[in-house]
Each structure stands twice: as structure tokens, then as C-alpha cells.
PAKOL-329850 format. One record per residue (C-alpha): residue number from 1; chain; x, y, z; residue in one letter. Coordinates in pm, 1 decimal, padded with zeros to 6 digits. Each point is the difference from the previous one (the first is absolute). Last residue first. Layout:
N
SITE, i, ch, east, north, up, aa
SITE, NUM, A, X, Y, Z, a .
...
END
This chain:
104
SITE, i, ch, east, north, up, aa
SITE, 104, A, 02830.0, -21344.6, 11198.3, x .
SITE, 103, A, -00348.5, -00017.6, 00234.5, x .
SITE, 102, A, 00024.9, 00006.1, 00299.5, x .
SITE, 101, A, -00158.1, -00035.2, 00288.5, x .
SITE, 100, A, 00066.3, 00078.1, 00409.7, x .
SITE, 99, A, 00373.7, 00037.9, -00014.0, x .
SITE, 98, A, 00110.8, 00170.5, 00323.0, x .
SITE, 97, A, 00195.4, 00272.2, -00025.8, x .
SITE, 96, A, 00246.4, 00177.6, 00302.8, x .
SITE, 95, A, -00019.5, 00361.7, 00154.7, x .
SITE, 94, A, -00136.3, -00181.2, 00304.4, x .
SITE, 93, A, -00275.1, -00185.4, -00182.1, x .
SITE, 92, A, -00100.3, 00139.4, -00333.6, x .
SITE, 91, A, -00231.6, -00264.1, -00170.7, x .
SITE, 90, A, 00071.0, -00059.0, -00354.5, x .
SITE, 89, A, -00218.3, -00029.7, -00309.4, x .
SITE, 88, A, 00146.5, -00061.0, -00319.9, x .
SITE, 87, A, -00047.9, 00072.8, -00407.0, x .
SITE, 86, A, -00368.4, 00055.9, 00080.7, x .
SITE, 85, A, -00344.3, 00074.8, -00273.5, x .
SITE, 84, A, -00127.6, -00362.1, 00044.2, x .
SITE, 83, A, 00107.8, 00055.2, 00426.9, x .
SITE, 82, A, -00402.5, 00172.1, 00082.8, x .
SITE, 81, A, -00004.2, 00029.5, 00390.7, x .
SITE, 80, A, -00296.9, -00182.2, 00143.2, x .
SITE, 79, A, 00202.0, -00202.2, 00285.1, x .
SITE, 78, A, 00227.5, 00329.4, 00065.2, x .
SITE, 77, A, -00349.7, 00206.8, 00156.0, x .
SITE, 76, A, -00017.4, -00350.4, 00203.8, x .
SITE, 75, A, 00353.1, 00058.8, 00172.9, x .
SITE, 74, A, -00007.7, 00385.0, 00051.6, x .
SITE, 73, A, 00111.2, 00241.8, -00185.5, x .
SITE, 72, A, 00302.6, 00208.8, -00106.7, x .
SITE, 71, A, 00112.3, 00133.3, -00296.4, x .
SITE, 70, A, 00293.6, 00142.0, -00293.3, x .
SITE, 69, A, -00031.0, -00069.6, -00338.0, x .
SITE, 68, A, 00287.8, -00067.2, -00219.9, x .
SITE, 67, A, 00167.1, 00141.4, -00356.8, x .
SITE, 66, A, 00287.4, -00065.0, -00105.8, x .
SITE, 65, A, -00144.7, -00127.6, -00335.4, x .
SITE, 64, A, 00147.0, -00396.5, 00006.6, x .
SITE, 63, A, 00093.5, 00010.5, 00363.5, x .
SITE, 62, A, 00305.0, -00129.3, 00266.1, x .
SITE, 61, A, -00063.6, 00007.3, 00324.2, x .
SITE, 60, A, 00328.4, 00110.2, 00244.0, x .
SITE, 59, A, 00000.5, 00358.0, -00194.3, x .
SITE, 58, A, -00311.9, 00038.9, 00125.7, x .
SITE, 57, A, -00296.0, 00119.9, -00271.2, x .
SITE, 56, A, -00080.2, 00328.0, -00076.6, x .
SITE, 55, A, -00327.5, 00132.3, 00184.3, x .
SITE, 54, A, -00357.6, 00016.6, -00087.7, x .
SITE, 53, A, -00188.5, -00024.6, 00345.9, x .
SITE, 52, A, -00345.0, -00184.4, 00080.6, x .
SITE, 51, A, -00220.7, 00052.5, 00268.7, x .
SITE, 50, A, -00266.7, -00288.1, 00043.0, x .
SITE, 49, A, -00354.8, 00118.4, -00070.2, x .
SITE, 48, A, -00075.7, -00368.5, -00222.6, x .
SITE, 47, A, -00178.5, 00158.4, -00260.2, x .
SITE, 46, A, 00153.3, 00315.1, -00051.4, x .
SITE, 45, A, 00336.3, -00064.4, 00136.9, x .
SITE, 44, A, 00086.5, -00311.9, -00012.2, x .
SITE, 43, A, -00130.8, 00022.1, -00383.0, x .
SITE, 42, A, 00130.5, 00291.0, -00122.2, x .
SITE, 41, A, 00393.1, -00100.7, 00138.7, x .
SITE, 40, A, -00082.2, -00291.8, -00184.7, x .
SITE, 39, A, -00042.4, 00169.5, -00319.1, x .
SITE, 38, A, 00237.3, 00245.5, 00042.4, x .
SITE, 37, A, 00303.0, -00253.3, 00026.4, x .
SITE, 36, A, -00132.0, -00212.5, -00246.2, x .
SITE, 35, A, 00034.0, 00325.9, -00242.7, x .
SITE, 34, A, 00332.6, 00065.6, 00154.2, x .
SITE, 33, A, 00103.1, -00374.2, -00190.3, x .
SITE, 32, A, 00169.1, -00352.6, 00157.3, x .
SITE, 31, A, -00132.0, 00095.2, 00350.1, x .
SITE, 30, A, 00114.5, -00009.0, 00331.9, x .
SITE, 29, A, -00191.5, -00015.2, 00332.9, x .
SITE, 28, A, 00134.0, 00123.6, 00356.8, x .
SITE, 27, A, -00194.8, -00088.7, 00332.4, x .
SITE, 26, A, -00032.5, 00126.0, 00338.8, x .
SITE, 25, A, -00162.4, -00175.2, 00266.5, x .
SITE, 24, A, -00339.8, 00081.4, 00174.7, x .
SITE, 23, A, -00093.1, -00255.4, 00255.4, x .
SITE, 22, A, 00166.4, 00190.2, 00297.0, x .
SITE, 21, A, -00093.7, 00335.1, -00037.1, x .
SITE, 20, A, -00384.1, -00136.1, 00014.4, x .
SITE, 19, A, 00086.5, -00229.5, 00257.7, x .
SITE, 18, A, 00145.1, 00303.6, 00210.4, x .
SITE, 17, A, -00331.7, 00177.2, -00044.7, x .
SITE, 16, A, -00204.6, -00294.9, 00125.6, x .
SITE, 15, A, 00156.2, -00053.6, 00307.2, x .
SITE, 14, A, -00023.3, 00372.1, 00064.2, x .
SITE, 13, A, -00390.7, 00007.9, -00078.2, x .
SITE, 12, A, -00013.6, -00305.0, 00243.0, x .
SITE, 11, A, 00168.7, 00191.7, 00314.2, x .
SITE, 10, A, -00223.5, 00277.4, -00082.9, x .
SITE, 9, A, -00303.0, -00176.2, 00008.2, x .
SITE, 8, A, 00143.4, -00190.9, 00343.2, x .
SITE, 7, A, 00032.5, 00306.2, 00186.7, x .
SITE, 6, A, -00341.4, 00164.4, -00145.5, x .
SITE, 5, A, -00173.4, -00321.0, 00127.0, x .
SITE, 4, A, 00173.5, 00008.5, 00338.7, x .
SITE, 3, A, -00099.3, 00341.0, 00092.7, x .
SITE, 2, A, 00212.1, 00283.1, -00043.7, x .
SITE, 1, A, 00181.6, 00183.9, 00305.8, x .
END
């Protein structure tokens, strides 16, 4: 049987795994140009370490270059997110979009 402190360190390392999961939401940006595109796919992901993915863009969100990046962080990563470069930014709840800027 483990001792009480080993009981309740793994009962807090849970807790704080499932916030982790929890606080990251998923996120689609679209650009006016592919070069804006790169350029902010770049930047979450060299300076800011966030995964980024190239895709086309939905059919249910319109773009200038059909072009979008693909992410998910947390709340405060999203605070220092460069929008100059963004046509829109939506948040992808339940297979639905959430306008969070834009820009048109």
C-alpha cells in the first residue's frame, strides 16, 4: 500500500493533467496571402513553440488565399498571438466556429 503523500502526489499530478487537456482549444486562422500564412505559422512555432498546421480552409469560412493554419493552445498562449498578419480567427467548438477577430 503507498503512503499518504505518494497517494495524494498522484492524485494532484492527475488533476493537473486533465487541466492541461482542458485549457487547450483548437483554433483556425485565415489569411489574405500564403506568404501571411507562412509567416505566422513561423512565428507560433519558433518563437512561441505552439504546433501549427497548413491546411485548406473550411468550406463553411470563407478566405482571400485559401489558405489557414491549424492550432491549439491554451488561453494566455492566445493573449500574445500576432492578428496584423489575420483575415479571421475562429475557435472550433464542436465542429462549429467561433469568431474570435477579424479582420475583413
Amino acid at each position: 500500500m503507498l503512503p499518504l503523500a505518494n497517494k495524494i502526489m498522484i492524485r494532484l499530478s492527475t488533476l493537473v493533467n486533465r487541466q492541461l487537456v482542458i485549457k487547450m482549444k483548437d483554433y483556425i486562422a485565415t489569411f489574405y496571402t500564403v506568404y501571411d500564412a507562412m509567416v505566422f505559422q513561423r512565428i507560433l512555432e519558433r518563437r512561441m513553440s505552439i504546433p501549427t498546421k497548413l491546411m485548406p480552409v473550411p468550406r463553411e469560412l470563407s478566405s482571400s488565399c485559401g489558405t489557414c493554419a491549424s492550432f491549439s493552445c491554451e488561453d494566455e498562449q492566445l493573449a500574445s498571438i500576432p492578428i496584423k498578419p489575420l483575415e479571421r480567427l475562429v475557435q472550433v467548438v464542436d465542429g462549429e466556429y467561433l469568431n474570435i477577430a477579424d479582420n475583413r
